[in-house]
C-alpha positions in Angstrom: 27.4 -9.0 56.4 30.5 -10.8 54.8 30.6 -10.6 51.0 30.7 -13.8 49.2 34.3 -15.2 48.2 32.9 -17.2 45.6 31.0 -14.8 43.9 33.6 -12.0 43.8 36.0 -14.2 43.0 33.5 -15.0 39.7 33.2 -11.7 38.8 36.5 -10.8 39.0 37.4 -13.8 36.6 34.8 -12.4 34.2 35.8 -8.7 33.9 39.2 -10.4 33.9 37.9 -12.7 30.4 36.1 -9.5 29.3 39.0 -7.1 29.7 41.3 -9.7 27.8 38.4 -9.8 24.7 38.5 -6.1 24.4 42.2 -5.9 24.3 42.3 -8.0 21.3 39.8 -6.1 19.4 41.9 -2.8 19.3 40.7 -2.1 15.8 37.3 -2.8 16.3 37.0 -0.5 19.4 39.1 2.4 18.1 36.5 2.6 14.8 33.5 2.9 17.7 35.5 5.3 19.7 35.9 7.2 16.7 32.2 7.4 15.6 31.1 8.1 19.2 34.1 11.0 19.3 32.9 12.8 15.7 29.6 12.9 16.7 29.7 13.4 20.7 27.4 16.2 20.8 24.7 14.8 18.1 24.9 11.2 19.4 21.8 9.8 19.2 20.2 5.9 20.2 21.6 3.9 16.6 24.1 5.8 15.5 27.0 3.9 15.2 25.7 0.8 15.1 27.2 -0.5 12.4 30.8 0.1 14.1 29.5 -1.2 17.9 27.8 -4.4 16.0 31.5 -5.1 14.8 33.0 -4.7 18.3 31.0 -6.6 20.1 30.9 -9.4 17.5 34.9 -8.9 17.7 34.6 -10.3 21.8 32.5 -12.4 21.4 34.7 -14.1 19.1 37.4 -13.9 21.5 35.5 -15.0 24.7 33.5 -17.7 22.7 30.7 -16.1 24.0 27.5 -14.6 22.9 25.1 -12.3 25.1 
Protein backbone atom coordinates (compact mmCIF):
# COMPACT_ATOMS: atom_id res chain seq x y z
CA UNK A 1 0.00 0.00 0.00
CA UNK A 2 1.37 3.54 -0.96
CA UNK A 3 1.33 5.98 1.95
CA UNK A 4 -0.57 9.05 1.42
CA UNK A 5 1.53 12.19 0.06
CA UNK A 6 -0.96 14.52 1.43
CA UNK A 7 -1.10 13.34 4.74
CA UNK A 8 2.57 13.03 5.40
CA UNK A 9 3.25 15.94 3.84
CA UNK A 10 0.54 17.42 6.76
CA UNK A 11 2.23 15.93 9.41
CA UNK A 12 5.43 16.88 8.52
CA UNK A 13 4.29 20.61 8.34
CA UNK A 14 2.90 20.25 11.83
CA UNK A 15 5.86 18.75 13.80
CA UNK A 16 7.67 21.33 11.58
CA UNK A 17 5.07 24.41 13.36
CA UNK A 18 5.46 22.37 16.63
CA UNK A 19 9.16 22.08 16.58
CA UNK A 20 9.44 25.97 15.75
CA UNK A 21 6.91 26.78 18.98
CA UNK A 22 9.14 24.89 21.27
CA UNK A 23 12.23 26.50 20.07
CA UNK A 24 10.93 29.79 21.09
CA UNK A 25 10.00 28.85 24.53
CA UNK A 26 13.58 27.90 25.66
CA UNK A 27 12.85 29.25 29.08
CA UNK A 28 9.78 27.82 29.62
CA UNK A 29 11.03 24.24 28.66
CA UNK A 30 14.36 24.40 30.47
CA UNK A 31 12.17 25.27 34.00
CA UNK A 32 10.10 21.79 33.12
CA UNK A 33 13.26 19.97 32.27
CA UNK A 34 14.54 21.04 35.42
CA UNK A 35 11.60 20.01 37.68
CA UNK A 36 11.36 16.62 35.84
CA UNK A 37 15.44 16.26 36.29
CA UNK A 38 15.32 17.13 40.43
CA UNK A 39 12.81 14.86 40.96
CA UNK A 40 13.41 11.95 38.20
CA UNK A 41 13.19 9.17 40.60
CA UNK A 42 10.02 10.55 42.80
CA UNK A 43 8.15 11.80 39.70
CA UNK A 44 4.81 11.37 40.17
CA UNK A 45 1.28 12.27 37.88
CA UNK A 46 1.03 16.44 38.92
CA UNK A 47 4.17 17.19 39.85
CA UNK A 48 5.38 19.86 37.97
CA UNK A 49 2.44 21.09 36.78
CA UNK A 50 2.81 24.44 37.46
CA UNK A 51 6.14 24.57 35.27
CA UNK A 52 4.48 22.23 32.16
CA UNK A 53 1.10 24.55 32.38
CA UNK A 54 3.64 27.42 31.51
CA UNK A 55 5.29 25.58 28.64
CA UNK A 56 2.62 24.51 26.94
CA UNK A 57 0.75 27.81 27.34
CA UNK A 58 4.30 29.34 25.97
CA UNK A 59 3.45 27.23 22.33
CA UNK A 60 0.43 27.73 22.17
CA UNK A 61 1.14 31.27 22.15
CA UNK A 62 3.54 30.75 19.48
CA UNK A 63 1.47 28.42 17.15
CA UNK A 64 -1.75 30.40 17.89
CA UNK A 65 -3.04 27.33 18.83
CA UNK A 66 -4.74 25.70 21.68
CA UNK A 67 -5.27 21.75 22.20
Amino acid sequence: MKPNTTNLQAYRKGVSNLASGVAQCKEQSLLYGKCINENYYQVSKGLCSKEFELFKNCVQTKLKKKW
